[in-house]
Residue frames relative to the residue before (quaternion, step in Angstrom):
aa qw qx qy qz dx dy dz
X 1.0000 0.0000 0.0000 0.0000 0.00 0.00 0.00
X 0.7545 0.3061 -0.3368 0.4729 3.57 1.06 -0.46
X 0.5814 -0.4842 0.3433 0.5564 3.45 -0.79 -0.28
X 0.6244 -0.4884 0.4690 0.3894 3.68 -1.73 0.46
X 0.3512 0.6778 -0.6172 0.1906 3.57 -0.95 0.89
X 0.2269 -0.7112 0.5603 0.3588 4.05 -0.91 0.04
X 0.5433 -0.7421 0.3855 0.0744 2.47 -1.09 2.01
X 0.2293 -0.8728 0.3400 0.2647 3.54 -0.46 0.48
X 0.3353 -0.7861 0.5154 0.0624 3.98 -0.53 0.74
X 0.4110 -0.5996 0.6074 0.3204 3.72 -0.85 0.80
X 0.3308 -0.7709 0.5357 0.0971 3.01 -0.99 2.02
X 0.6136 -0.5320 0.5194 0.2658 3.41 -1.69 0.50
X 0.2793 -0.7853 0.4378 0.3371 3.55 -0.52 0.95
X 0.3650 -0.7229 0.5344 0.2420 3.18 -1.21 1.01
X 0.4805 -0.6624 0.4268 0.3850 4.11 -1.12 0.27
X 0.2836 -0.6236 0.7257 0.0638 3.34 -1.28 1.38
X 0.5945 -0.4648 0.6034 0.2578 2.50 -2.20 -0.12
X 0.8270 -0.0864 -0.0568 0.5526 3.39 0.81 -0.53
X 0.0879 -0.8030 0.5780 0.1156 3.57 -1.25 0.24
X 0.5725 -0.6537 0.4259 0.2519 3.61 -1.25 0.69
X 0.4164 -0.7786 0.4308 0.1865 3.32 -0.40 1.31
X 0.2440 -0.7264 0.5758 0.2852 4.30 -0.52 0.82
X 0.2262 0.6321 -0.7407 0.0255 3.40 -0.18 0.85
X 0.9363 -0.1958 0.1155 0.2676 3.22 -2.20 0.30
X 0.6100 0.4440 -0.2310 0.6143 3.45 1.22 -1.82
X 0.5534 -0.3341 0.7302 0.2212 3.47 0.03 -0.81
X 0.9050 0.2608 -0.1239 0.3124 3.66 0.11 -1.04
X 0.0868 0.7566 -0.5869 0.2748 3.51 1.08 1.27
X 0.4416 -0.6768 0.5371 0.2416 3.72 -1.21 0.70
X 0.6872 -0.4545 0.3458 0.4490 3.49 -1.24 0.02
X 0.0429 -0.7385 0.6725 0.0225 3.91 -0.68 0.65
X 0.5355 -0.4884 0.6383 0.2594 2.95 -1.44 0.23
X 0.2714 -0.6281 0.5706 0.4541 3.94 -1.25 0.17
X 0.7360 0.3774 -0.4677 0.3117 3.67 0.10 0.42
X 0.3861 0.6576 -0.4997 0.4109 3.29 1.49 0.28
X 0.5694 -0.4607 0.5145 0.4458 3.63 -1.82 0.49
X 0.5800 -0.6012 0.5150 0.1920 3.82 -1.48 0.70
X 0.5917 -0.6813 0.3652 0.2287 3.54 -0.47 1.35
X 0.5760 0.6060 -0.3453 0.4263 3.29 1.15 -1.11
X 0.2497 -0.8669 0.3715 0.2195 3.55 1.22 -0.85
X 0.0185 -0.8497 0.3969 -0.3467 2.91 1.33 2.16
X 0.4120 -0.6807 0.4117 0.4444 2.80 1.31 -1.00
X 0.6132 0.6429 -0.1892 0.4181 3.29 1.48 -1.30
X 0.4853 -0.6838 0.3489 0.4184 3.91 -0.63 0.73
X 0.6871 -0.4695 0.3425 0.4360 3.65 -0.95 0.04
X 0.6766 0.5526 -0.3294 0.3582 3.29 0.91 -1.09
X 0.7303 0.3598 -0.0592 0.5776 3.31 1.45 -0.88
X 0.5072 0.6040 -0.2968 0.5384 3.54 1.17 1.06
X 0.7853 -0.1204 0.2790 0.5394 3.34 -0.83 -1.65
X 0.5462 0.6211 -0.3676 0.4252 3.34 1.49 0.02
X 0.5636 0.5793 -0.3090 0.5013 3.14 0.87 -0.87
X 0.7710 0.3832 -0.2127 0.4621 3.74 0.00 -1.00
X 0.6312 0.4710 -0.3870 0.4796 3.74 1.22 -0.45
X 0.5775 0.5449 -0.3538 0.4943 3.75 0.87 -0.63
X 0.7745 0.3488 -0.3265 0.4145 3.35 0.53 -0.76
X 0.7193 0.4170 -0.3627 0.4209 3.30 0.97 -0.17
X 0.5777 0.6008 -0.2919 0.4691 3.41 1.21 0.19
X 0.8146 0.2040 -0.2254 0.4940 3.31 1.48 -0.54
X 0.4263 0.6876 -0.4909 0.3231 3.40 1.61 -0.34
X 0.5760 -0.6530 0.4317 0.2353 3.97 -0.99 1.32
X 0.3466 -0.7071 0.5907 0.1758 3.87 -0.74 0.20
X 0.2603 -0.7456 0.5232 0.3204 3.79 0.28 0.45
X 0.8430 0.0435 0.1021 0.5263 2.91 0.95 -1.68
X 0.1930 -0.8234 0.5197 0.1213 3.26 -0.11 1.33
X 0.7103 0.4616 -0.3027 0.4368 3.29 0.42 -0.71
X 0.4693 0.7219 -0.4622 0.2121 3.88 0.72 -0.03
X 0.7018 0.2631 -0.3531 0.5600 3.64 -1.05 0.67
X 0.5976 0.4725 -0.5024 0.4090 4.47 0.67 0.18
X 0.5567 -0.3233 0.5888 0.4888 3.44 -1.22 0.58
X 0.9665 0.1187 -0.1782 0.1417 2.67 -1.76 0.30
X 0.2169 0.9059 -0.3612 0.0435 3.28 1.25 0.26
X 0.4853 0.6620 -0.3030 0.4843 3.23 1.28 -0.02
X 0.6440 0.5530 -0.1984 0.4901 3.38 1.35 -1.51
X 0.5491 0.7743 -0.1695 0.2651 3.10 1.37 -1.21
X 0.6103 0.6350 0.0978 0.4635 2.52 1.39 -1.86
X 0.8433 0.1644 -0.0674 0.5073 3.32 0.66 -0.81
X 0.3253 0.7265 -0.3677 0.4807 2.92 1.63 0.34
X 0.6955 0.5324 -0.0947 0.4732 2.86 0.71 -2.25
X 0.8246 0.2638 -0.0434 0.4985 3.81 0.51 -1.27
X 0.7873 0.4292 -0.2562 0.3610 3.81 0.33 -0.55
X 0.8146 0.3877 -0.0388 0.4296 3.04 0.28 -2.03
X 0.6000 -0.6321 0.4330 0.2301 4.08 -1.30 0.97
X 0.7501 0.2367 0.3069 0.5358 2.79 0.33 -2.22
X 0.3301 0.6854 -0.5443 0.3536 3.73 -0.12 1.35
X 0.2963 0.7489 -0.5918 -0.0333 3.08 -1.24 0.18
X 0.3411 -0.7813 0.5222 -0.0229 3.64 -1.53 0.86
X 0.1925 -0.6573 0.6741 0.2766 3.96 -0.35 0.16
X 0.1205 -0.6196 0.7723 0.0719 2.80 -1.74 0.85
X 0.4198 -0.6421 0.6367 0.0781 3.23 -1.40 1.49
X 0.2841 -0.7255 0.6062 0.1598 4.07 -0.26 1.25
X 0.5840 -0.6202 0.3676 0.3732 3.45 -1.35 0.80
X 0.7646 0.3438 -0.2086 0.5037 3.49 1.01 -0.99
X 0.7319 -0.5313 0.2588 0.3392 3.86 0.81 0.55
X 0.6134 -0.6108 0.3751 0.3316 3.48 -0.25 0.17
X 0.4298 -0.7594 0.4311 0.2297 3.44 -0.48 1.43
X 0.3817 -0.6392 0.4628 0.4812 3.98 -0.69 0.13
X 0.6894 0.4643 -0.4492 0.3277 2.40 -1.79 0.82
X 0.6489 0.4319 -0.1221 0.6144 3.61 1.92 -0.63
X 0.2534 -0.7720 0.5716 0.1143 3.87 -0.49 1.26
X 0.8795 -0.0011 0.0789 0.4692 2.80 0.58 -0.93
X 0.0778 0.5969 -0.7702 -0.2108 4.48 -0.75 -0.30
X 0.4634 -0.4707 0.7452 -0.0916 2.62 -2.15 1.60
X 0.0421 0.5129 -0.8504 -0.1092 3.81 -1.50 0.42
X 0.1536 -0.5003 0.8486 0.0766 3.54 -2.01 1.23
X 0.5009 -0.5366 0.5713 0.3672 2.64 -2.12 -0.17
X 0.6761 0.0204 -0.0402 0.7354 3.82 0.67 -0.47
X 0.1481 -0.8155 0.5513 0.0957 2.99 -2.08 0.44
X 0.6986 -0.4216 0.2296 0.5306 3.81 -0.01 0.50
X 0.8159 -0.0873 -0.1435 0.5532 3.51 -1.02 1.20
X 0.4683 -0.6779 0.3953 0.4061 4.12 1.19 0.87
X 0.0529 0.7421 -0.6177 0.2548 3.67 0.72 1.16
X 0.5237 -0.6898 0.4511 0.2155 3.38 -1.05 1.01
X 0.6186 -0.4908 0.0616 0.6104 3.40 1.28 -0.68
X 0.5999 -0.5846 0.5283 0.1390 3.55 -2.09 0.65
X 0.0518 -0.6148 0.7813 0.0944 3.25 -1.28 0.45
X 0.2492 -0.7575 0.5955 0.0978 3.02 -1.00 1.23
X 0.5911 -0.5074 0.2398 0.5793 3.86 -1.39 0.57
X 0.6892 0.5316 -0.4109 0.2711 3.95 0.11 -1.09
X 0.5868 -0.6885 0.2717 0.3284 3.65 1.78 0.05
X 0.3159 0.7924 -0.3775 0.3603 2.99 1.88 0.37
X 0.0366 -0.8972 0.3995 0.1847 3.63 -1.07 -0.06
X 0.3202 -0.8065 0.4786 0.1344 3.62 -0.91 1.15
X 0.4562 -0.7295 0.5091 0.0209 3.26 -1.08 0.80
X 0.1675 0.8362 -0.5083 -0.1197 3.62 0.06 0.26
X 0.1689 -0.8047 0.5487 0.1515 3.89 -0.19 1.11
X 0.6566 0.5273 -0.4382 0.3142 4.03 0.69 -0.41
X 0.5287 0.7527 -0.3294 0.2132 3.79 1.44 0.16
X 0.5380 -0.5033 0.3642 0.5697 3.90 -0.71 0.86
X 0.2674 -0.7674 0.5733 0.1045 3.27 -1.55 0.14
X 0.4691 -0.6627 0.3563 0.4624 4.19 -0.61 0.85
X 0.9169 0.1295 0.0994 0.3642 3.21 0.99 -1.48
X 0.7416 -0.5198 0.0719 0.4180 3.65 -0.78 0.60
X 0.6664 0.4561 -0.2130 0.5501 3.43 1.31 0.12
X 0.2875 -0.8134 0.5027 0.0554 3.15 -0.58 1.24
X 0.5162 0.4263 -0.4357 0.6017 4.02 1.07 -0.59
X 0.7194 0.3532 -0.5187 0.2977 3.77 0.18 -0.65
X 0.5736 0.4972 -0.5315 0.3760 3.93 0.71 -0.81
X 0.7775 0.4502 -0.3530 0.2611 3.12 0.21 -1.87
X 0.5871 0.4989 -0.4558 0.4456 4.14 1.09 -0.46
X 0.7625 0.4434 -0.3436 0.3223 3.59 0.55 -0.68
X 0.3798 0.6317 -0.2935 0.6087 3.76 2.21 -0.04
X 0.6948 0.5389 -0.2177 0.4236 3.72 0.72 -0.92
X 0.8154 0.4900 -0.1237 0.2825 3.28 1.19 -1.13
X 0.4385 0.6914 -0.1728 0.5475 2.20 2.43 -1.16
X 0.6238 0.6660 -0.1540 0.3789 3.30 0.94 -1.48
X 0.7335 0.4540 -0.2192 0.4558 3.54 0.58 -1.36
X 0.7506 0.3804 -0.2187 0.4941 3.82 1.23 -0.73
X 0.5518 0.6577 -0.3945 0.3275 3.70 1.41 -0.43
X 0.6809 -0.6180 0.2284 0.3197 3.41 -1.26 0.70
X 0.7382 -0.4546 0.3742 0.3292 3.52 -0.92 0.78
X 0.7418 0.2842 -0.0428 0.6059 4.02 0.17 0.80
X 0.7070 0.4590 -0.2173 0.4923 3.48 0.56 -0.84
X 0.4759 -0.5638 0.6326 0.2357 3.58 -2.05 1.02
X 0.1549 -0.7532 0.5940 0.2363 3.55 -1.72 -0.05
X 0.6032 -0.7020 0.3630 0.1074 3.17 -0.37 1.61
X 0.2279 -0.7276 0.5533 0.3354 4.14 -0.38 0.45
X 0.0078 0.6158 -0.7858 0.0579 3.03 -1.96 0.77
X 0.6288 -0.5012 0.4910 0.3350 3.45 -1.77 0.69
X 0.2468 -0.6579 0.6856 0.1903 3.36 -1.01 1.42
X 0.7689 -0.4215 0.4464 0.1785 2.46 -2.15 1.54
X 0.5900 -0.6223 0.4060 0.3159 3.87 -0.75 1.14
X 0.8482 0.2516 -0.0642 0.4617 3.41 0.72 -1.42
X 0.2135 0.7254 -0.5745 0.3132 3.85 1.25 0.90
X 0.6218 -0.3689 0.5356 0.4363 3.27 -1.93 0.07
X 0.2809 -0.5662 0.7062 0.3192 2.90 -2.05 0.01
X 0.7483 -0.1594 0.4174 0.4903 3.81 -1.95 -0.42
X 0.8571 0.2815 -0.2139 0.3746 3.62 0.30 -0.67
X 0.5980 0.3394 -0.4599 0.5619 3.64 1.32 0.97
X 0.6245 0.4546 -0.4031 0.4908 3.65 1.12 0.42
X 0.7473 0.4448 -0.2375 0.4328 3.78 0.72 -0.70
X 0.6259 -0.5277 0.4839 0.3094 3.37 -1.58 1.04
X 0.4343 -0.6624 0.5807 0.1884 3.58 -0.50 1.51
X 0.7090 0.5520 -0.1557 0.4103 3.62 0.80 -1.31
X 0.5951 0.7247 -0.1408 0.3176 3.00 1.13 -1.61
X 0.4764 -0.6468 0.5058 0.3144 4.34 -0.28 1.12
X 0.2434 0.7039 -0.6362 -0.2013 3.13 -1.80 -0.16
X 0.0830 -0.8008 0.5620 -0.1895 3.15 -0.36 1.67
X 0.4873 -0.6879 0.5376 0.0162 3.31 -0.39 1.62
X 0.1980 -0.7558 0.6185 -0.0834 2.87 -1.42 1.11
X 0.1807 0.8603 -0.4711 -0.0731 3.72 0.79 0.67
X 0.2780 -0.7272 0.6170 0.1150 3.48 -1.56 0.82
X 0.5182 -0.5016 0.6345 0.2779 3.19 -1.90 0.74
X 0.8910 0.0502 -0.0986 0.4402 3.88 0.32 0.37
X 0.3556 -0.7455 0.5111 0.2380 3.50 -0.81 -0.08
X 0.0402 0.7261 -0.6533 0.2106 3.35 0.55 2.04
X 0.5538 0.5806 -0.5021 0.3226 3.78 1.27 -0.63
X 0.4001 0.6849 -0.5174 0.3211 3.76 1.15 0.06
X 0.8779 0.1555 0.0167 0.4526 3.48 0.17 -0.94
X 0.4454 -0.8047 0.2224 0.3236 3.63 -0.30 1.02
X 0.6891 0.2380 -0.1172 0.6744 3.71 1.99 -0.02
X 0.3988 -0.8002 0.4478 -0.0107 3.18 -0.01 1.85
X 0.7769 0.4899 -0.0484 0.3926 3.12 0.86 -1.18
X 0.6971 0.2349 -0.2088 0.6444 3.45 1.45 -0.69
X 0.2997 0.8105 -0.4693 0.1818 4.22 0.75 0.26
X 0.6619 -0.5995 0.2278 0.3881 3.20 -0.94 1.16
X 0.6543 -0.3665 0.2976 0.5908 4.16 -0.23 -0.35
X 0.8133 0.4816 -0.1710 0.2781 2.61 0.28 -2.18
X 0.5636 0.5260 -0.3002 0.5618 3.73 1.70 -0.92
X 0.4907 0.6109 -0.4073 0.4691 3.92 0.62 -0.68
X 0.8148 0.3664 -0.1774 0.4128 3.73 0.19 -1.53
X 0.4725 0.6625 -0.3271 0.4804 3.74 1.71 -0.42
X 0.6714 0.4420 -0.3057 0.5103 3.49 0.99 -1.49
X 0.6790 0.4132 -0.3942 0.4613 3.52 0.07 -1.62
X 0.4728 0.5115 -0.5382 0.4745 4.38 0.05 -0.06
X 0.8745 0.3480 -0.1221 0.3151 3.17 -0.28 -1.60
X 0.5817 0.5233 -0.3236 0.5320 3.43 1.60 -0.10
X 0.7031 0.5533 -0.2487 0.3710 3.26 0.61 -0.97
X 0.6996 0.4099 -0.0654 0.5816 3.47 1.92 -0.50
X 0.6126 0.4060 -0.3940 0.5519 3.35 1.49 0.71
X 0.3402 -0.7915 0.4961 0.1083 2.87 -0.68 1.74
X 0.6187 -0.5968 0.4052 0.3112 3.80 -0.92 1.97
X 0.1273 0.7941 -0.5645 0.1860 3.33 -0.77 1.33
X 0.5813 -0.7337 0.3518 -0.0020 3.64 -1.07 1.33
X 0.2087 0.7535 -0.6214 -0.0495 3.69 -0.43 -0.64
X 0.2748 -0.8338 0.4641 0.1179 3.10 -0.61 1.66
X 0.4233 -0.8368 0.3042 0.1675 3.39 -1.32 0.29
X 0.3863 0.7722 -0.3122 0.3962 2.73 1.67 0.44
X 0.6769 0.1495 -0.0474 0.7191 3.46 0.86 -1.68
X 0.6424 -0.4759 0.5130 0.3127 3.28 -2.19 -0.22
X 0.8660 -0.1923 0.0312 0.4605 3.53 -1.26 0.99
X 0.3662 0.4811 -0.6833 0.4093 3.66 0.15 1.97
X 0.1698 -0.7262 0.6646 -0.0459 3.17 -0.77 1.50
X 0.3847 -0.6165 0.6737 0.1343 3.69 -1.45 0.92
X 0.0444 0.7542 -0.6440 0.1206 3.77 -1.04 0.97
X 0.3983 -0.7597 0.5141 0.0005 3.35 -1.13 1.62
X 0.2788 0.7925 -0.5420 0.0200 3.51 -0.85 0.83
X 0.8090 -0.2972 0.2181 0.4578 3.60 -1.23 0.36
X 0.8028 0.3072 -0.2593 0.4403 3.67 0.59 -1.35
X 0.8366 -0.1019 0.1161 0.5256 3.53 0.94 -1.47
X 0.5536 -0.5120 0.4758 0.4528 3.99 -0.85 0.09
X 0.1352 -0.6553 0.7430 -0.0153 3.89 -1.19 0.30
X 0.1123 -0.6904 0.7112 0.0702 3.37 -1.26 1.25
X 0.3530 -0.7579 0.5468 0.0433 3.79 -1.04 1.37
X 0.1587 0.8999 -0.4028 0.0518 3.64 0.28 0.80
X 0.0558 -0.9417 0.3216 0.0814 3.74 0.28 1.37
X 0.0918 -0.9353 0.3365 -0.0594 3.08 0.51 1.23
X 0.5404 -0.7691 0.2886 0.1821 3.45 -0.75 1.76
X 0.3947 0.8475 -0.2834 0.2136 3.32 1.45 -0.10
X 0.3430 -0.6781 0.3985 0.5135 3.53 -0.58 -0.08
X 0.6728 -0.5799 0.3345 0.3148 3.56 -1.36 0.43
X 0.5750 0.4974 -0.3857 0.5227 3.77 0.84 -0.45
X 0.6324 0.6675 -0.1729 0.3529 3.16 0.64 -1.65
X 0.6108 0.5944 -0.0931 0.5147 3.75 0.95 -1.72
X 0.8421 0.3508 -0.1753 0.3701 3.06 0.45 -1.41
X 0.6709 0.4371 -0.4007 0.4453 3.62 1.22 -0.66
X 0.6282 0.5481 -0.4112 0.3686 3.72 1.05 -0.37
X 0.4545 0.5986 -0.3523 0.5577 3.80 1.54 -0.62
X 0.6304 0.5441 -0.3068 0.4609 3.72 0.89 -1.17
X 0.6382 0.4867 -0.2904 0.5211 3.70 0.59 -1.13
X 0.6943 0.3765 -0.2059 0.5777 3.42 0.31 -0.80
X 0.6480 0.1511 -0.4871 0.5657 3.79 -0.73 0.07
X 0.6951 0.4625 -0.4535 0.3118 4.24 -0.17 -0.30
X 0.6258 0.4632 -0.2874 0.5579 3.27 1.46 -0.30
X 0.5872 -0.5976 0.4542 0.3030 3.71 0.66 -0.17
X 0.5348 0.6688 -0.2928 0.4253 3.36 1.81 -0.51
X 0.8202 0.4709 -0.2675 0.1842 3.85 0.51 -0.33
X 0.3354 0.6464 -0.5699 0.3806 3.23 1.87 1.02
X 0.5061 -0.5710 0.5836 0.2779 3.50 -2.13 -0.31
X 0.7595 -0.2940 0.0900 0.5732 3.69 1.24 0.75
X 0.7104 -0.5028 0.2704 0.4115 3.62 -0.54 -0.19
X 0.7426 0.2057 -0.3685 0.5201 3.34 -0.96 1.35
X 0.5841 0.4733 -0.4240 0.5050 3.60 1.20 0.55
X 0.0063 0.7130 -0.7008 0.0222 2.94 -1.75 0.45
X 0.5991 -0.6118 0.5002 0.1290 3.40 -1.61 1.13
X 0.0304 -0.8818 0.4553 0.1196 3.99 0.95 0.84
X 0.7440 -0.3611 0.1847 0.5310 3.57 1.10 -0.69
X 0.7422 -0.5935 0.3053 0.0599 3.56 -0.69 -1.12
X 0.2852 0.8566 -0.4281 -0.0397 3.64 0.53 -0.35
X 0.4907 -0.6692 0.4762 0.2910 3.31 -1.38 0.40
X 0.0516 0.7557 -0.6489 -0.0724 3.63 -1.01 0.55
X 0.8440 -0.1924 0.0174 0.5004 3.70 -1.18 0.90
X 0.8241 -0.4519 0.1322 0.3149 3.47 0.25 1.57
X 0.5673 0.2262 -0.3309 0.7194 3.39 1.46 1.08
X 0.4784 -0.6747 0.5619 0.0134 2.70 -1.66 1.75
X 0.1996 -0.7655 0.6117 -0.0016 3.89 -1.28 1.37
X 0.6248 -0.6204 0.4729 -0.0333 3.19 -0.71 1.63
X 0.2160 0.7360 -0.6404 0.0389 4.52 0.14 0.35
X 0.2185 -0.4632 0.8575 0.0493 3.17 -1.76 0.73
X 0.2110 -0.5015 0.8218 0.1693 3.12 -1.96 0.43
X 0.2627 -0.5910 0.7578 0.0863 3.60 -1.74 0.73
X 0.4207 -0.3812 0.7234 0.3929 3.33 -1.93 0.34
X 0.7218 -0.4313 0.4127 0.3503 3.00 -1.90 1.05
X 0.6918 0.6319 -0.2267 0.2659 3.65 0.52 -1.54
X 0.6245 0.5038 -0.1993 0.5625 3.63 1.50 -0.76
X 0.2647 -0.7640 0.5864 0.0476 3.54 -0.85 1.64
X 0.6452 -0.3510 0.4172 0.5353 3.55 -1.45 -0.27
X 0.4698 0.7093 -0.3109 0.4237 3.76 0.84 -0.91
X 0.7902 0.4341 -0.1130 0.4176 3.45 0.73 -1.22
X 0.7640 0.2039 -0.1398 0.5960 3.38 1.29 -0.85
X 0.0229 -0.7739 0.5627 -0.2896 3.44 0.44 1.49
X 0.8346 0.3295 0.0285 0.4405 2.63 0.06 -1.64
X 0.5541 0.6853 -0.2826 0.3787 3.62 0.77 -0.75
X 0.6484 0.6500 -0.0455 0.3936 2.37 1.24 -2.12
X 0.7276 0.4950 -0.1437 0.4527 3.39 0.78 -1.83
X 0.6234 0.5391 -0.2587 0.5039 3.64 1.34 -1.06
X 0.6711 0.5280 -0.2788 0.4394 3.54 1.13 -0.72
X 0.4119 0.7407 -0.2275 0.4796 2.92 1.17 -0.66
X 0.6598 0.4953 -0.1508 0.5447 3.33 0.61 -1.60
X 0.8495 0.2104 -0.2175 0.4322 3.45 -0.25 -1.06
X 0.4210 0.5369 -0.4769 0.5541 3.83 1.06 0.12
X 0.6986 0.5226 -0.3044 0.3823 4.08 0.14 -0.13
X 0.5907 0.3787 -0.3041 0.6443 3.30 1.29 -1.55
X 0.6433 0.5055 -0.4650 0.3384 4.16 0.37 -0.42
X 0.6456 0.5831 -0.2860 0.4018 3.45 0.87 -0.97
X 0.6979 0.4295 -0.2683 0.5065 3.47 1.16 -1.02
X 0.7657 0.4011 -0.4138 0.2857 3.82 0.85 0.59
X 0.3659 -0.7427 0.5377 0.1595 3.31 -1.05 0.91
X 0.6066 0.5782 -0.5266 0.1428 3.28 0.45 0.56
X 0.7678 -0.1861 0.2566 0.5568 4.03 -1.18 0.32
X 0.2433 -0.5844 0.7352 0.2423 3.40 -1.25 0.34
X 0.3826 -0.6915 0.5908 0.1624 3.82 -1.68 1.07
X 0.7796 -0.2961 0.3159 0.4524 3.27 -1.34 1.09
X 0.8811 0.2184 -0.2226 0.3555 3.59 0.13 -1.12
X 0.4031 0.7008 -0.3477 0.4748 3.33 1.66 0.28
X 0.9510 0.1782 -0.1492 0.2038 2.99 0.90 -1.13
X 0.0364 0.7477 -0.4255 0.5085 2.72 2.75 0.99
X 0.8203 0.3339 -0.2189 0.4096 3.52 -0.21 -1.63
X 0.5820 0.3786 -0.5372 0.4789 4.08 1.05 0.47
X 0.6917 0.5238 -0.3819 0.3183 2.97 0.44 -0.55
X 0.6301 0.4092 -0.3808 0.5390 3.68 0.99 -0.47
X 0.7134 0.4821 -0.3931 0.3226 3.43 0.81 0.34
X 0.5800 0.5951 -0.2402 0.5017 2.83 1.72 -0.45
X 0.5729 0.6925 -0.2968 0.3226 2.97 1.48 -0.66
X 0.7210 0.4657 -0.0914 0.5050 3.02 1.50 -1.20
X 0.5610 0.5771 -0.4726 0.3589 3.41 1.40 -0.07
X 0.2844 -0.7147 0.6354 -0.0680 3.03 -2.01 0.90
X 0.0402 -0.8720 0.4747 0.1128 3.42 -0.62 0.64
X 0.3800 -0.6824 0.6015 0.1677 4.04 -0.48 1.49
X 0.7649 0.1062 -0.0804 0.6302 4.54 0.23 -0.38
């Protein structure tokens, strides 16, 4: 149901030789973990300021993206969609020298992010990550980003335990309205006159991005083409228990397709909010489920707002939904 990609997971720390103590500055030297702890406890790193870095380096983020406009968009940004991009408006304005920062969804050779010559900056958000928090990597990629040289990629490295996240750099206030593309010419500012070797990079990376929508009716339900059938993607800010018995009410009522030849198959979690799939007959565009969509909508609300018991056949029709649910973060 999502697109093909390897999904990425807050990795398990592996044993080094040496690690970088989080003291206060920030500016503790490399130690060993059986060396004596910089801070000058006395106590070994490993069993010091080590301890509390590891855990903040590996402890998981459900939701990383929570408190950003759009977090929903976010979401499917991160997990669904090829070929997307968004400006992000920074909380404190745009340093000189920087027109503009760009979030993509992937970027050439899966570079974390670019500074291009005119001093612009790209963002790539679909990249593996060191640690269990994604706003922290992708803020400590950004920062790097905003000061790196004119022309030049920025390489990934384990953000620093006690960095900002996306949500002490970004305009709280500040839209984020996707822009999705049928390809990834936004890679290179002249598509048309690109070196060969960059030409044969795009046509790859096009030729493998399955043709994908964002409708405009509701918020972050995105229409996606494939060989067998269409699949509406619908990330939805709800809570998960909550979601699921009102989806439940609906499919027991007959009420929770998107017009004929659809059907509500199940679900999967991504970063701590739960996405809704329909399969489509091949024949049915984004065009087509507009409206459906928007009407669903509707009757998904009056469900959400009841509290009563779910019935025997209510709670058959969660369970076959649960059954099928899956989670990709």
């Amino acid at each position: 149901m999502a697109k093909k990609r390897p999904q990425t997971k807050a990795k398990r720390p592996q044993p080094t030789d040496g690690a970088r103590a989080a003291g206060a500055d920030g500016n503790f030297p490399v130690v060993g973990a059986r060396e004596p702890c910089p801070c000058g406890s006395g106590r070994r790193y490993k069993a010091c300021h080590g301890r509390a870095a590891a855990h903040a380096v590996t402890e998981l983020v459900h939701r990383p993206f929570e408190g950003l406009p759009g977090e929903c968009d976010w979401v499917a940004l991160r997990e669904l969609v090829p070929a997307a991009t968004v400006e992000l408006p920074l909380k404190d304005g745009l340093p000189d020298g920087v027109p503009s920062v760009t979030l993509a969804t992937v970027l050439p050779m899966a570079w974390p992010a670019l500074r291009r010559e005119d001093g612009s900056v790209l963002l790539g958000l679909q990249n593996d990550t060191s640690s269990g928090d994604i706003s922290r990597d992708l803020a400590d990629t950004l920062r790097r980003a905003l000061v790196a040289d004119p022309g030049s990629p920025v390489q990934a490295r384990r953000a620093p335990a006690d960095g900002p996240r996306l949500q002490d750099l970004l305009d709280p206030e500040g839209a984020f309205e996707p822009m999705v593309h049928s390809g990834f010419e936004f890679w290179v500012p002249d598509p048309e006159n690109a070196a060969p070797e960059v030409a044969a990079s795009l046509e790859r990376a096009n030729s493998a991005a399955i043709p994908t929508v964002k409708l405009s009716g509701v918020d972050s339900a995105y229409w996606c083409e494939t060989p067998e059938k269409n699949h509406l993607r619908w990330v939805m800010p709800h809570p998960e228990e909550r979601l699921l018995d009102a989806l439940a009410r609906l499919h027991a009522a007959g009420r929770s397709s998107l017009g004929e030849g659809t059907r509500l198959v199940g679900s999967f979690r991504a970063h701590g909010l739960t996405v809704p799939v329909w399969d489509l007959p091949s024949g049915v565009g984004a065009e087509d489920v507009e409206k459906p969509a928007a009407e669903f909508a509707e009757r998904l609300t009056a469900a959400l707002a009841t509290d009563a018991p779910l019935t025997a056949d209510e709670r058959r029709a969660r369970g076959g939904l649960t059954n099928r649910q899956v989670t990709l973060s």
